[in-house]
PDB file of N, CA, C and O in Angstrom:
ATOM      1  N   UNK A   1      56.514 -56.186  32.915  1.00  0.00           N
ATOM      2  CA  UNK A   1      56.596 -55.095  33.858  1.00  0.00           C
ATOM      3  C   UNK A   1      56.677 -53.768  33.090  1.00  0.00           C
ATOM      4  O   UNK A   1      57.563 -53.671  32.240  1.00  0.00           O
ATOM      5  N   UNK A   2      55.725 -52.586  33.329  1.00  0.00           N
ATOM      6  CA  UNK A   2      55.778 -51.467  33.146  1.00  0.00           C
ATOM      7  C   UNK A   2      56.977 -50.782  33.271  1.00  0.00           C
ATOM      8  O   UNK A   2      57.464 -50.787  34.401  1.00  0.00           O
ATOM      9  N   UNK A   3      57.716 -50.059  32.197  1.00  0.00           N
ATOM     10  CA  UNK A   3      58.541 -49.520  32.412  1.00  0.00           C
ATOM     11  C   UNK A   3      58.317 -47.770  33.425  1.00  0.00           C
ATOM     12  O   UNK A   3      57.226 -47.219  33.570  1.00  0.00           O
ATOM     13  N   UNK A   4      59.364 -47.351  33.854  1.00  0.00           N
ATOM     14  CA  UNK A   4      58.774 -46.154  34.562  1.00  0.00           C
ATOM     15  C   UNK A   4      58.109 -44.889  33.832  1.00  0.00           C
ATOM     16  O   UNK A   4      57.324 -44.082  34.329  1.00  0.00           O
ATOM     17  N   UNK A   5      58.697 -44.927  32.339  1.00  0.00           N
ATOM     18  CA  UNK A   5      58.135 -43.991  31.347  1.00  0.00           C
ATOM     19  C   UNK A   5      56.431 -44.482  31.284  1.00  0.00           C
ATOM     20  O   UNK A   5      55.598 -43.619  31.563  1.00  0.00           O
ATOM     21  N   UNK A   6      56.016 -45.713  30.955  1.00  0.00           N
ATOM     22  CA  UNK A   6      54.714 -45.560  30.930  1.00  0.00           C
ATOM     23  C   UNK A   6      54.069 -45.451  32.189  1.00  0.00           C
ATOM     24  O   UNK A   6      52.875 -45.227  31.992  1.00  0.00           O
ATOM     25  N   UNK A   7      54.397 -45.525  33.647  1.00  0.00           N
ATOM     26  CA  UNK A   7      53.649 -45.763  34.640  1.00  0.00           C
ATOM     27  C   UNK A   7      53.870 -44.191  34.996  1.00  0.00           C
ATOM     28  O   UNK A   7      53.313 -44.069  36.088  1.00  0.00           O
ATOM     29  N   UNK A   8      54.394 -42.948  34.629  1.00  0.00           N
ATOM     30  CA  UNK A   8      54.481 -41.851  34.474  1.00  0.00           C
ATOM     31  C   UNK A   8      53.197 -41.382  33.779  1.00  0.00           C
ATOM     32  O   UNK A   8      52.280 -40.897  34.442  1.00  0.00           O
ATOM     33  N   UNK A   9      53.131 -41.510  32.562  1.00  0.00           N
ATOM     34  CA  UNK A   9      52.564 -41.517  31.305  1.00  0.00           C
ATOM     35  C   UNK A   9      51.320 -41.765  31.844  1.00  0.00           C
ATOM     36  O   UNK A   9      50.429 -41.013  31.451  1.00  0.00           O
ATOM     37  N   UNK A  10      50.923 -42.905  32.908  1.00  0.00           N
ATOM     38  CA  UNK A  10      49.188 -43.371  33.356  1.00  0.00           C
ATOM     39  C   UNK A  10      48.987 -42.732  33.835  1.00  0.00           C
ATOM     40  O   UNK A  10      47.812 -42.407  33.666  1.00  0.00           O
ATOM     41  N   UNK A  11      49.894 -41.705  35.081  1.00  0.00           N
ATOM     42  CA  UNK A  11      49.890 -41.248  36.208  1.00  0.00           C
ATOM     43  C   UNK A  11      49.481 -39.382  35.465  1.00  0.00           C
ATOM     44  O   UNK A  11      48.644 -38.536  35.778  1.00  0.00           O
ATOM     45  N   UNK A  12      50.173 -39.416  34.795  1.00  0.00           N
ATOM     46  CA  UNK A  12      49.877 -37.904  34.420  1.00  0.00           C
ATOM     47  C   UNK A  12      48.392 -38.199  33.410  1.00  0.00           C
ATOM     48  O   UNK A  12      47.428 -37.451  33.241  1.00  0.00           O
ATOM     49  N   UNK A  13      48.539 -38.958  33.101  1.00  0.00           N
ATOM     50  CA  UNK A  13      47.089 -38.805  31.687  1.00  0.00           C
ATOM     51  C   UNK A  13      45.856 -39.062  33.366  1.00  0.00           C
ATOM     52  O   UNK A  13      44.663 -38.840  33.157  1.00  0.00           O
ATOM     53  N   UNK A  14      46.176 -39.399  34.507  1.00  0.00           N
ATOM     54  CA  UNK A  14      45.146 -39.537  35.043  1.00  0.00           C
ATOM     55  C   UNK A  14      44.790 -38.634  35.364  1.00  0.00           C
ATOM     56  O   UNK A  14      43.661 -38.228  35.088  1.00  0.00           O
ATOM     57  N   UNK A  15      46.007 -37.727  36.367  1.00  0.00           N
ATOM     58  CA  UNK A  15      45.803 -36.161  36.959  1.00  0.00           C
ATOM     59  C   UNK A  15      45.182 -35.240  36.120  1.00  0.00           C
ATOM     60  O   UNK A  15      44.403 -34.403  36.576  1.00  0.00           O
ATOM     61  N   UNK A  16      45.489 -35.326  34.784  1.00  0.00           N
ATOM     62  CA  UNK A  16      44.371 -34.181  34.175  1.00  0.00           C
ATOM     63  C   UNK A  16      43.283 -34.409  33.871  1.00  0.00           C
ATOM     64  O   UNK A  16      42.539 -33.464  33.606  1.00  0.00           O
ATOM     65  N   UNK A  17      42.786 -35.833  33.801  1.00  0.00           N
ATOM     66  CA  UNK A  17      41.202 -36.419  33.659  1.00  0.00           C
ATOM     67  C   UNK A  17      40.829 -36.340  34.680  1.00  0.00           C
ATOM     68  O   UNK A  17      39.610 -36.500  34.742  1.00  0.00           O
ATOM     69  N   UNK A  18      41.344 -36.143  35.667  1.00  0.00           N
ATOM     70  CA  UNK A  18      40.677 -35.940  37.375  1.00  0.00           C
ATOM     71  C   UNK A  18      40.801 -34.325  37.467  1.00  0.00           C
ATOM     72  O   UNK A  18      40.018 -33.676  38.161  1.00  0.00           O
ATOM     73  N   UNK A  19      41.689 -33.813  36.827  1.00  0.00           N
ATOM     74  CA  UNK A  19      41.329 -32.187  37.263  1.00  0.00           C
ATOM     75  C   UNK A  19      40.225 -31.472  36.176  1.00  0.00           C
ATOM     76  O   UNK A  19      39.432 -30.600  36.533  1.00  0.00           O
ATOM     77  N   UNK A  20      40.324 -32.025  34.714  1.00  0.00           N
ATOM     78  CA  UNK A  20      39.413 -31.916  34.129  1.00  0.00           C
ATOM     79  C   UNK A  20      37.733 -31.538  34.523  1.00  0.00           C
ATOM     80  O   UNK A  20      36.952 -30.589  34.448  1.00  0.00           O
ATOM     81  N   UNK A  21      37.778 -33.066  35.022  1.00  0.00           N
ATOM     82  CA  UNK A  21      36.089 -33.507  35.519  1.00  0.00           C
ATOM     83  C   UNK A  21      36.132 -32.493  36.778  1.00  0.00           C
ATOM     84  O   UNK A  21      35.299 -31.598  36.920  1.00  0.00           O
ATOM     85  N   UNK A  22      37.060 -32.703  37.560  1.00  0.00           N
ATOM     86  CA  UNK A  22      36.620 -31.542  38.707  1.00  0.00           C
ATOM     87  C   UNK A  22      36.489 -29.849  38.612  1.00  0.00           C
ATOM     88  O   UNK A  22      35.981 -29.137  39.479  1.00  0.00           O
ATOM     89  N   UNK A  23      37.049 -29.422  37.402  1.00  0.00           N
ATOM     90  CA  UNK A  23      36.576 -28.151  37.008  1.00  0.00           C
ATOM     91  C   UNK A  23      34.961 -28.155  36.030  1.00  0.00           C
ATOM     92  O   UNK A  23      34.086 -27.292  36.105  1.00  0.00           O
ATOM     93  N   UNK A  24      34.952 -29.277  35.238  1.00  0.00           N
ATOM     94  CA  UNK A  24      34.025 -28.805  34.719  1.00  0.00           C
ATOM     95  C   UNK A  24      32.946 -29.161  35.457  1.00  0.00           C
ATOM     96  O   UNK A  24      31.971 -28.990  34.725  1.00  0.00           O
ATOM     97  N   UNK A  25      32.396 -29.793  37.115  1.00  0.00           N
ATOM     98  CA  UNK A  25      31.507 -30.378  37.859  1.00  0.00           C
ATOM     99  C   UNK A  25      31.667 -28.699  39.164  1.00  0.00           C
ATOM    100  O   UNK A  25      30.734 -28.080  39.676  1.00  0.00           O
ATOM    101  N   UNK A  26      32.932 -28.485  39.291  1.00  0.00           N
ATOM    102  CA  UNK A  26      32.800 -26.987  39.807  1.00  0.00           C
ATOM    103  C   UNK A  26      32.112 -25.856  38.904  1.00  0.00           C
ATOM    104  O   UNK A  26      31.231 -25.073  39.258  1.00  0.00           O
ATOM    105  N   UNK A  27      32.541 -25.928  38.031  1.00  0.00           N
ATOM    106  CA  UNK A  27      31.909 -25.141  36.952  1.00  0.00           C
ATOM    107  C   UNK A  27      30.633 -24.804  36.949  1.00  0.00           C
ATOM    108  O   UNK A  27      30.207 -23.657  37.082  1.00  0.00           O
ATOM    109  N   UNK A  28      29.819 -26.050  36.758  1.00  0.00           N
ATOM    110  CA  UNK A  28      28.446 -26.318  36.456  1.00  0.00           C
ATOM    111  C   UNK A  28      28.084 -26.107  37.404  1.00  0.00           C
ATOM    112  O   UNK A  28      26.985 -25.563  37.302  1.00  0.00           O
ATOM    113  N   UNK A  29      28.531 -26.280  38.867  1.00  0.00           N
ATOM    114  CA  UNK A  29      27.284 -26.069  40.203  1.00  0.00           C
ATOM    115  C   UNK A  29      28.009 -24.561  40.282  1.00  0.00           C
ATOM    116  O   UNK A  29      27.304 -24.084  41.171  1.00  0.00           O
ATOM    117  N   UNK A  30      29.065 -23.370  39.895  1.00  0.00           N
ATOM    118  CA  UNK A  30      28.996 -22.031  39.242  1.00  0.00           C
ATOM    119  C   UNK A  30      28.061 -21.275  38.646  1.00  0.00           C
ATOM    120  O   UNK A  30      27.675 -20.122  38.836  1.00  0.00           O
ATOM    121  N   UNK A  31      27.761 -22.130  37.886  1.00  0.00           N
ATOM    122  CA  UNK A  31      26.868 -21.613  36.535  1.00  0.00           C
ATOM    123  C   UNK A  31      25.499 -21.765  37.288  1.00  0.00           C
ATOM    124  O   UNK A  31      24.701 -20.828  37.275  1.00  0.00           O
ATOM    125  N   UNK A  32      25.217 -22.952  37.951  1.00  0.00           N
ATOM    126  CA  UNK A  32      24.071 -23.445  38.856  1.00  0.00           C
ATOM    127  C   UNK A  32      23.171 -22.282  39.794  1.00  0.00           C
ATOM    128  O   UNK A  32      21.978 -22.044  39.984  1.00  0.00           O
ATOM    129  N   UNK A  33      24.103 -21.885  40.118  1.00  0.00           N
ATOM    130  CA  UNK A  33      24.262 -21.002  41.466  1.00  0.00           C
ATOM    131  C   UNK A  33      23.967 -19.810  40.745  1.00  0.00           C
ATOM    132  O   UNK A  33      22.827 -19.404  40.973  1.00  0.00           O
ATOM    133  N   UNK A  34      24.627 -19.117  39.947  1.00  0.00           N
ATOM    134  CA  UNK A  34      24.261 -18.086  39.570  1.00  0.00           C
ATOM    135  C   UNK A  34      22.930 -17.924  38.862  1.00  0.00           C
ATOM    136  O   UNK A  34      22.408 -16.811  38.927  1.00  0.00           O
ATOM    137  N   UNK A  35      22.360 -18.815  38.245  1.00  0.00           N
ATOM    138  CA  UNK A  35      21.267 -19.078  37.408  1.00  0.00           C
ATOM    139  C   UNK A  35      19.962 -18.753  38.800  1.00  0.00           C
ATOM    140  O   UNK A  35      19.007 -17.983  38.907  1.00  0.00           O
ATOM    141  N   UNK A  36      20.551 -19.751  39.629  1.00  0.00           N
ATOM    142  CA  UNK A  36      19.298 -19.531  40.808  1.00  0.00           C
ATOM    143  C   UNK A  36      19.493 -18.061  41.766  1.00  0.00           C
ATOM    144  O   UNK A  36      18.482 -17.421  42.056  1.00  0.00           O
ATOM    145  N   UNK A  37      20.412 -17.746  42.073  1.00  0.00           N
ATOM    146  CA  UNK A  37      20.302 -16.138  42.217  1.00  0.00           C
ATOM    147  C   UNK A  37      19.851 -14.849  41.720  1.00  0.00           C
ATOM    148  O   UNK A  37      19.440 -13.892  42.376  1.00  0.00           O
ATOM    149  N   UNK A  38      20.065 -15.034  39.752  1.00  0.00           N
ATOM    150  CA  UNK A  38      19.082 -14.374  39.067  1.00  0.00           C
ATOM    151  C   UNK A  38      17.760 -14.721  39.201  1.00  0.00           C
ATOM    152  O   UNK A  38      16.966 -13.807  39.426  1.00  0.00           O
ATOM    153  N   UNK A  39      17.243 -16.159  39.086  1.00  0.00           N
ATOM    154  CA  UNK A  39      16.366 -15.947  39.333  1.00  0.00           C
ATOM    155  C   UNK A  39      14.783 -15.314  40.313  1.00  0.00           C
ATOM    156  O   UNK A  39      13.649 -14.910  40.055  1.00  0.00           O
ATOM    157  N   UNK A  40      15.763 -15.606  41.663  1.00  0.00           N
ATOM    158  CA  UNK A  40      15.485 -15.102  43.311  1.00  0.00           C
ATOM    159  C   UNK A  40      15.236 -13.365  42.848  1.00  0.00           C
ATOM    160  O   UNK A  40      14.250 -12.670  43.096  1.00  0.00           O
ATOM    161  N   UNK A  41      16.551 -12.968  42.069  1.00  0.00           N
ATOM    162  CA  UNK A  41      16.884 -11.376  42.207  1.00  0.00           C
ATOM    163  C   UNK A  41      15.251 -11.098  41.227  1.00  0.00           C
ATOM    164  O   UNK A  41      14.465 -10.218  41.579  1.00  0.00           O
ATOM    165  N   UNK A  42      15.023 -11.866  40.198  1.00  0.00           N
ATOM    166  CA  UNK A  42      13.960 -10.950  39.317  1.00  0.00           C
ATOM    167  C   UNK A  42      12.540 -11.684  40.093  1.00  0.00           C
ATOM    168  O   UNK A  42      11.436 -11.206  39.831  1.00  0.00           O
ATOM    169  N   UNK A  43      12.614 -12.425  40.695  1.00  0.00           N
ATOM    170  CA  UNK A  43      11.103 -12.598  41.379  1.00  0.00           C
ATOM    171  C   UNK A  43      10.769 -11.685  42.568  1.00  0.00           C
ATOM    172  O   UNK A  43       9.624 -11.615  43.014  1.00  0.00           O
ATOM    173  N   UNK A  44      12.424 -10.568  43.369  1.00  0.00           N
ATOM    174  CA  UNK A  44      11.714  -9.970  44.117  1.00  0.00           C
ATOM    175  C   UNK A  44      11.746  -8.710  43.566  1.00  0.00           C
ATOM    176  O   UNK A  44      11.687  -7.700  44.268  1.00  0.00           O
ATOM    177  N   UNK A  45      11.872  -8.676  41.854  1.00  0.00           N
ATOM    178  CA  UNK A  45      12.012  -6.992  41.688  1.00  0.00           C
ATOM    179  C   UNK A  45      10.596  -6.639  41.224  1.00  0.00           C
ATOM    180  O   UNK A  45       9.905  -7.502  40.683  1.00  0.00           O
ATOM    181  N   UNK A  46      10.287  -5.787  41.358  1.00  0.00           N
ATOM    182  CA  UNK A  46       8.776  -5.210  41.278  1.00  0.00           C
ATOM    183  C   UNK A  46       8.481  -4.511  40.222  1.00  0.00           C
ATOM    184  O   UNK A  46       9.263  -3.687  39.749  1.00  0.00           O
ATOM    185  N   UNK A  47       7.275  -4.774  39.719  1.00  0.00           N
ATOM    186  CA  UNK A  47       6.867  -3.846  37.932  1.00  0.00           C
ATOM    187  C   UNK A  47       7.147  -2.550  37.882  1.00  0.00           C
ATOM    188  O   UNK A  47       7.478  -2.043  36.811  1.00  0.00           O
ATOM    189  N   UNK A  48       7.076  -1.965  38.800  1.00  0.00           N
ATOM    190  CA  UNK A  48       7.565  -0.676  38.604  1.00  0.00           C
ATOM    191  C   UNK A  48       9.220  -0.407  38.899  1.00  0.00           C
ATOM    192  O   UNK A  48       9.545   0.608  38.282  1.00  0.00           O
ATOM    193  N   UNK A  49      10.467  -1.036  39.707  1.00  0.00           N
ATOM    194  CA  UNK A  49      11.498  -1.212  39.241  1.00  0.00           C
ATOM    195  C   UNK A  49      12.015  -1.383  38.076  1.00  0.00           C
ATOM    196  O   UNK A  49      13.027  -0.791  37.699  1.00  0.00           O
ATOM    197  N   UNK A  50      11.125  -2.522  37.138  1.00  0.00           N
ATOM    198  CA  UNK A  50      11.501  -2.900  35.944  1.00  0.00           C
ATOM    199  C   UNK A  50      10.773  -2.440  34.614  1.00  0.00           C
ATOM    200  O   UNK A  50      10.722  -2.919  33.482  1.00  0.00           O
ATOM    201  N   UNK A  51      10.175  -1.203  35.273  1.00  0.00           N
ATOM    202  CA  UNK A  51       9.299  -0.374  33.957  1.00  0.00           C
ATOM    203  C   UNK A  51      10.459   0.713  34.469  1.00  0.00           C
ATOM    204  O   UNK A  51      10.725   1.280  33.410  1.00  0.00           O
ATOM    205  N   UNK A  52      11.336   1.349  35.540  1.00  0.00           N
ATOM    206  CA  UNK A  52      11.875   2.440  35.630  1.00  0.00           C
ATOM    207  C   UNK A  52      12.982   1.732  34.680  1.00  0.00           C
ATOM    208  O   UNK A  52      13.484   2.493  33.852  1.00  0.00           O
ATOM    209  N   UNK A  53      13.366   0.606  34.673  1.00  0.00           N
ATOM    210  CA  UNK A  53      14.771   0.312  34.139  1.00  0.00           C
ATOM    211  C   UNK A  53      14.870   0.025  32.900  1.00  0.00           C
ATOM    212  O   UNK A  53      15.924   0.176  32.281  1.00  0.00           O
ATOM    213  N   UNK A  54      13.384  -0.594  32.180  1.00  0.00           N
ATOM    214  CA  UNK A  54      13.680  -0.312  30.725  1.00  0.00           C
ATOM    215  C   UNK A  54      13.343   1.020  30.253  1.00  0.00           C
ATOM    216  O   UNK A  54      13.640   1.412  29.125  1.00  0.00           O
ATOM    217  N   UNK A  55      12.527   1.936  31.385  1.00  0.00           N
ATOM    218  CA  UNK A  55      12.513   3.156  30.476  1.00  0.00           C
ATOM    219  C   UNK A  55      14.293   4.119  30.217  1.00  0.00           C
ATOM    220  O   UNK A  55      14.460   5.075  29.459  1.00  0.00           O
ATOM    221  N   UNK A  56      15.216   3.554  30.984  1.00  0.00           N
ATOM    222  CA  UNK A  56      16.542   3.982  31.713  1.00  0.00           C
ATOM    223  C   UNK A  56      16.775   3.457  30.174  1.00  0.00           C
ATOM    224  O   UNK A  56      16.816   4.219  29.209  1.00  0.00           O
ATOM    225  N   UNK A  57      16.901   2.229  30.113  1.00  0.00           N
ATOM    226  CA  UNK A  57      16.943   1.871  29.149  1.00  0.00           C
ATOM    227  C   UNK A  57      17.235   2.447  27.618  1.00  0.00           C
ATOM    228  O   UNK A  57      18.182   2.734  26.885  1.00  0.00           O
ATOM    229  N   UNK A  58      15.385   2.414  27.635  1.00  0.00           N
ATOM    230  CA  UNK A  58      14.897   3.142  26.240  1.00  0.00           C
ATOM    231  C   UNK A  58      15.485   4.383  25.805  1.00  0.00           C
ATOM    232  O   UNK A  58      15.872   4.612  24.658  1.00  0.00           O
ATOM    233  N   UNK A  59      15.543   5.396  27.067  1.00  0.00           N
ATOM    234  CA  UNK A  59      16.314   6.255  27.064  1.00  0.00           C
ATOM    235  C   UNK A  59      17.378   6.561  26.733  1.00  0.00           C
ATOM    236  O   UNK A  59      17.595   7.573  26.067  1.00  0.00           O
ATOM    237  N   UNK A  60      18.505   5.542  27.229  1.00  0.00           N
ATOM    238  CA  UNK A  60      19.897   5.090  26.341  1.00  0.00           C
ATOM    239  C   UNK A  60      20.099   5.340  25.249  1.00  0.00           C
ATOM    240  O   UNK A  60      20.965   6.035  24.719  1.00  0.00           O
ATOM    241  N   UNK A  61      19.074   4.621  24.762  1.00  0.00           N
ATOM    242  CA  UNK A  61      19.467   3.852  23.130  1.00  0.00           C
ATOM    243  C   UNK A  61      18.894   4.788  22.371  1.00  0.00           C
ATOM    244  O   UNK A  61      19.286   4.800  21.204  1.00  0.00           O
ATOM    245  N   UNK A  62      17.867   5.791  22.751  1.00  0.00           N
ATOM    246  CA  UNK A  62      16.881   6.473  22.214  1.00  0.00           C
ATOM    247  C   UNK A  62      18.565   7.554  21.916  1.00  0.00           C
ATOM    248  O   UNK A  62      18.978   7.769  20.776  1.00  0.00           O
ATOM    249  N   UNK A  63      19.062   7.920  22.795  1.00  0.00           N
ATOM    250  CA  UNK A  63      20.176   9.108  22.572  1.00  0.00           C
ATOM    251  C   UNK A  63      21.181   8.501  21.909  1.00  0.00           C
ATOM    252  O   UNK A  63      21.760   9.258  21.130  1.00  0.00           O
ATOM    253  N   UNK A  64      21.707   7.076  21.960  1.00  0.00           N
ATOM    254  CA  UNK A  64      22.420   6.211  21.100  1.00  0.00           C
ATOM    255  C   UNK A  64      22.115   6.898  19.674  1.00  0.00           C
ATOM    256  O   UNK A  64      22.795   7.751  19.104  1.00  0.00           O
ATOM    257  N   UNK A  65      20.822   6.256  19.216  1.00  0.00           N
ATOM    258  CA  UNK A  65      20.179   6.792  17.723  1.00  0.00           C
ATOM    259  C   UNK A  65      20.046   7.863  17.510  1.00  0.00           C
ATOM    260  O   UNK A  65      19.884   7.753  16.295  1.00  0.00           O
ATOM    261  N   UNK A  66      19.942   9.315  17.768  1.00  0.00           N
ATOM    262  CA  UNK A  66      19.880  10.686  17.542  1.00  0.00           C
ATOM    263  C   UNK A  66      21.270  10.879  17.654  1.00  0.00           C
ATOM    264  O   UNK A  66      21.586  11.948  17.133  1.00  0.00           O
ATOM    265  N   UNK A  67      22.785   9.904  18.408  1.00  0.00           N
ATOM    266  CA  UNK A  67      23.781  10.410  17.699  1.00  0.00           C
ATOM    267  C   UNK A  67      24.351  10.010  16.784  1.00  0.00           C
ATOM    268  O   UNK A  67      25.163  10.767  16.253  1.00  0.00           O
ATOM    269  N   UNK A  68      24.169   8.800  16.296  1.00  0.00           N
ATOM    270  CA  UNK A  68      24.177   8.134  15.559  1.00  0.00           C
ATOM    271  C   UNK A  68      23.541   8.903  14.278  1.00  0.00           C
ATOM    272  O   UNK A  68      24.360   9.395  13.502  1.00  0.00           O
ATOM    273  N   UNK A  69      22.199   9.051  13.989  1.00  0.00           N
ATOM    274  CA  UNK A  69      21.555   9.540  13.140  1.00  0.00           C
ATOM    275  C   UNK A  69      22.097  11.389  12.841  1.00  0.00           C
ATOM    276  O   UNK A  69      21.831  11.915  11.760  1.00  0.00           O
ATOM    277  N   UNK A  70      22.899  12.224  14.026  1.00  0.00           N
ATOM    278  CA  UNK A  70      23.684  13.024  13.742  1.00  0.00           C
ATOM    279  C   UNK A  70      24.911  13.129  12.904  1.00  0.00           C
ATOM    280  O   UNK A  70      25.369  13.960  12.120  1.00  0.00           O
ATOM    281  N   UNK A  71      25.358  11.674  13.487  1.00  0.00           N
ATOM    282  CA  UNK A  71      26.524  11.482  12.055  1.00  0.00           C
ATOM    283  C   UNK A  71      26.359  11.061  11.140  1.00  0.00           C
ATOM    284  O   UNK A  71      27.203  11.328  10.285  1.00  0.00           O
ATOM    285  N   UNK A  72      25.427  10.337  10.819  1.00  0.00           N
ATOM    286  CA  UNK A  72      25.352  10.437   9.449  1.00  0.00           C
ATOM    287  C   UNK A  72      24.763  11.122   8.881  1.00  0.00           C
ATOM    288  O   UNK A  72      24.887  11.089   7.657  1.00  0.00           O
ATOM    289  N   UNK A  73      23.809  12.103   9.514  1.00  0.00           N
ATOM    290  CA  UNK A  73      23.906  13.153   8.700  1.00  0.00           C
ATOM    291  C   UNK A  73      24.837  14.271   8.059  1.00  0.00           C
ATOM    292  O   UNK A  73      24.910  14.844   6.973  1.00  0.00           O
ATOM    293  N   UNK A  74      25.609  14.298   9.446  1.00  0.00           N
ATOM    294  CA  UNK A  74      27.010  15.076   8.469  1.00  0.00           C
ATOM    295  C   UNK A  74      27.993  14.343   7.594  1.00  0.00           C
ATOM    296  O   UNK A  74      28.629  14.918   6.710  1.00  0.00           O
ATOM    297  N   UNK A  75      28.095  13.130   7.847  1.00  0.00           N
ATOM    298  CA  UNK A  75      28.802  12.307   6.844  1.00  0.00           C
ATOM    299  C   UNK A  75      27.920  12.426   5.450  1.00  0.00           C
ATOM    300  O   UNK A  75      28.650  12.131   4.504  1.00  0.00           O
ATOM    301  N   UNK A  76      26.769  12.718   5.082  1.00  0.00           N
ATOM    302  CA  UNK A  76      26.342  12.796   3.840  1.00  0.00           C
ATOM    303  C   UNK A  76      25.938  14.084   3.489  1.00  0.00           C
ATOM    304  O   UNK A  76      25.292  14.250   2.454  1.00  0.00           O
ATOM    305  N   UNK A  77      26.291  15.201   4.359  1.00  0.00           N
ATOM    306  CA  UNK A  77      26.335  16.630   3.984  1.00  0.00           C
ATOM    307  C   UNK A  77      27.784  16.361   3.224  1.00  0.00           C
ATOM    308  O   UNK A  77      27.993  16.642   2.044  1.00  0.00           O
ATOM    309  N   UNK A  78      28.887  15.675   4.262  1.00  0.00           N
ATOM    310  CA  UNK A  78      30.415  16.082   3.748  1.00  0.00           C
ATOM    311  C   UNK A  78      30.282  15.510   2.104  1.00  0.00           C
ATOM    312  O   UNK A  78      30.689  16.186   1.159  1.00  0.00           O
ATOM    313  N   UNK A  79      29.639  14.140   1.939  1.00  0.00           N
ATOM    314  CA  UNK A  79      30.035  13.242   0.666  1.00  0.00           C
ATOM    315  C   UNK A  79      29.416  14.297  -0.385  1.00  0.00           C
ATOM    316  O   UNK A  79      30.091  14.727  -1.321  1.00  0.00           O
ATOM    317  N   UNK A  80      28.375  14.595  -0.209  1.00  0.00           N
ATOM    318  CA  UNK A  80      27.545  15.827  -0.820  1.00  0.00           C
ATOM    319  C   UNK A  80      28.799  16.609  -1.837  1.00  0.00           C
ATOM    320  O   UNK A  80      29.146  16.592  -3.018  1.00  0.00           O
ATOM    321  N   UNK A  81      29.165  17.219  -0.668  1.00  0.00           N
ATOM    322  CA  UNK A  81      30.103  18.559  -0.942  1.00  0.00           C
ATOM    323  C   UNK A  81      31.237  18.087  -1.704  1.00  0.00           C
ATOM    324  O   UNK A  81      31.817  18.929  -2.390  1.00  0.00           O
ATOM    325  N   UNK A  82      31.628  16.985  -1.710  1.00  0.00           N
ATOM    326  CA  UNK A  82      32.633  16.934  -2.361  1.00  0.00           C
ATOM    327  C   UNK A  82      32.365  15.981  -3.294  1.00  0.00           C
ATOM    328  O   UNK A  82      33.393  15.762  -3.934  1.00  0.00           O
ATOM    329  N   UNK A  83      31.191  15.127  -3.767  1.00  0.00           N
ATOM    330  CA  UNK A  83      30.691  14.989  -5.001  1.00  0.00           C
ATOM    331  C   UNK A  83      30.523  16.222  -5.586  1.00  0.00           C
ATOM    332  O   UNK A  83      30.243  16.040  -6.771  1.00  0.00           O
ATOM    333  N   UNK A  84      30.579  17.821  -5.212  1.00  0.00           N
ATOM    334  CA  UNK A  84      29.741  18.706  -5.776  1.00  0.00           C
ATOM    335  C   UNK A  84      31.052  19.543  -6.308  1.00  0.00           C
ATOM    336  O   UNK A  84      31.086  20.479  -7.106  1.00  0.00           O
ATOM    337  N   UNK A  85      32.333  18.763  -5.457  1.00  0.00           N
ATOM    338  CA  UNK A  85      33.257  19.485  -5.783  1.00  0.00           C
ATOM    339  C   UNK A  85      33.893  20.581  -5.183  1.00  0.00           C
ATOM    340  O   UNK A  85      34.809  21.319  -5.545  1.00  0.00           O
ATOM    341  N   UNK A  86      32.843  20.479  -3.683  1.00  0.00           N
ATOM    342  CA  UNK A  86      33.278  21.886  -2.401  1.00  0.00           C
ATOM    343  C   UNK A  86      34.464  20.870  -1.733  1.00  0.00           C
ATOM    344  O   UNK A  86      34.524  19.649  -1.584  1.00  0.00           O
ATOM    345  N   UNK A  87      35.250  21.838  -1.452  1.00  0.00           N
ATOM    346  CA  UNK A  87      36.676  21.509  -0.585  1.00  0.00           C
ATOM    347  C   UNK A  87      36.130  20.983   0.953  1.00  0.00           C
ATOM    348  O   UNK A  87      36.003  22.020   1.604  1.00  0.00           O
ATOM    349  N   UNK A  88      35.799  19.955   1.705  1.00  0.00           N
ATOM    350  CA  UNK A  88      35.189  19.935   2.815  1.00  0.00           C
ATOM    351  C   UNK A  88      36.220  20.846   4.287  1.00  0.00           C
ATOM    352  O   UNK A  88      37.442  20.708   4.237  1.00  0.00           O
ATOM    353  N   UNK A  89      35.760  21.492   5.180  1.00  0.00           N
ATOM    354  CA  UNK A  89      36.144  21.761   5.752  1.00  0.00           C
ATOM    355  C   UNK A  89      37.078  21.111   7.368  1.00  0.00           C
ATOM    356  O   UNK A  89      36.557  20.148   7.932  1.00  0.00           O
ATOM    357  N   UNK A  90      38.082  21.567   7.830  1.00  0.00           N
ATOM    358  CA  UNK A  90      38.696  20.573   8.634  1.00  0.00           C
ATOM    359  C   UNK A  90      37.921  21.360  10.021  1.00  0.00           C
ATOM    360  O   UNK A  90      38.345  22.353  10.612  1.00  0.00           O
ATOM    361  N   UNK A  91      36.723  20.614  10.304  1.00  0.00           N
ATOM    362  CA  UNK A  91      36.794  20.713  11.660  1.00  0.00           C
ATOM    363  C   UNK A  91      37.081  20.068  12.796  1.00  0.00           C
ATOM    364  O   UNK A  91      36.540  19.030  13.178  1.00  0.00           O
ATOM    365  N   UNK A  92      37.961  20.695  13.368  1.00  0.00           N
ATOM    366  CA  UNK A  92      38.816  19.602  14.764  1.00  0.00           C
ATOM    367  C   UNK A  92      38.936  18.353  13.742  1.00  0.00           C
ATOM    368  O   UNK A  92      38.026  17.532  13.853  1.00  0.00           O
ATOM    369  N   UNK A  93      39.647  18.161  13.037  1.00  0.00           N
ATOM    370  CA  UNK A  93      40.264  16.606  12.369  1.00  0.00           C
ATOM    371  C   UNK A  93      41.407  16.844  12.041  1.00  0.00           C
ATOM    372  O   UNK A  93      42.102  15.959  11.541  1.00  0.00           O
TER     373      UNK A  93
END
């Protein structure tokens, strides 16, 4: 006869193999669902929606890189100056 410690022990090792499988089977028809909604969403968006949105896009990243490419340009004016031995100046820092 099973003592009550192991018939505990079956009882709990079961509940989490049953809540387990039922999250990861919720999960997947989650993941399911959303997969087929993107897909619905980009079959009714139209070439010209999705030429305005990567140009939105391009645009972004295009100003991303010109500030980007702003700082480092002053970061290698500053290294400049003080390889050269100029005191760099404190602006707003």
């Amino acid at each position: 006869m099973a003592t009550p410690q192991v018939v505990r022990r079956w009882i709990l090792s079961g509940a989490v193999t049953a809540i387990t499988v039922t999250g990861s089977i919720y999960g997947a028809g989650l993941k399911e669902d959303m997969q087929a909604r993107e897909k619905r969403r980009q079959a009714e968006t139209t070439p010209e929606d999705v030429i305005a949105q990567l140009e939105q896009t391009r645009s972004d990243l295009v100003s991303k890189k010109n500030e980007l490419e702003r700082r480092i340009a002053t970061f290698r004016i500053r290294r400049q100056e003080e390889e050269q031995g100029i005191k760099p100046e404190n602006k707003g820092r």
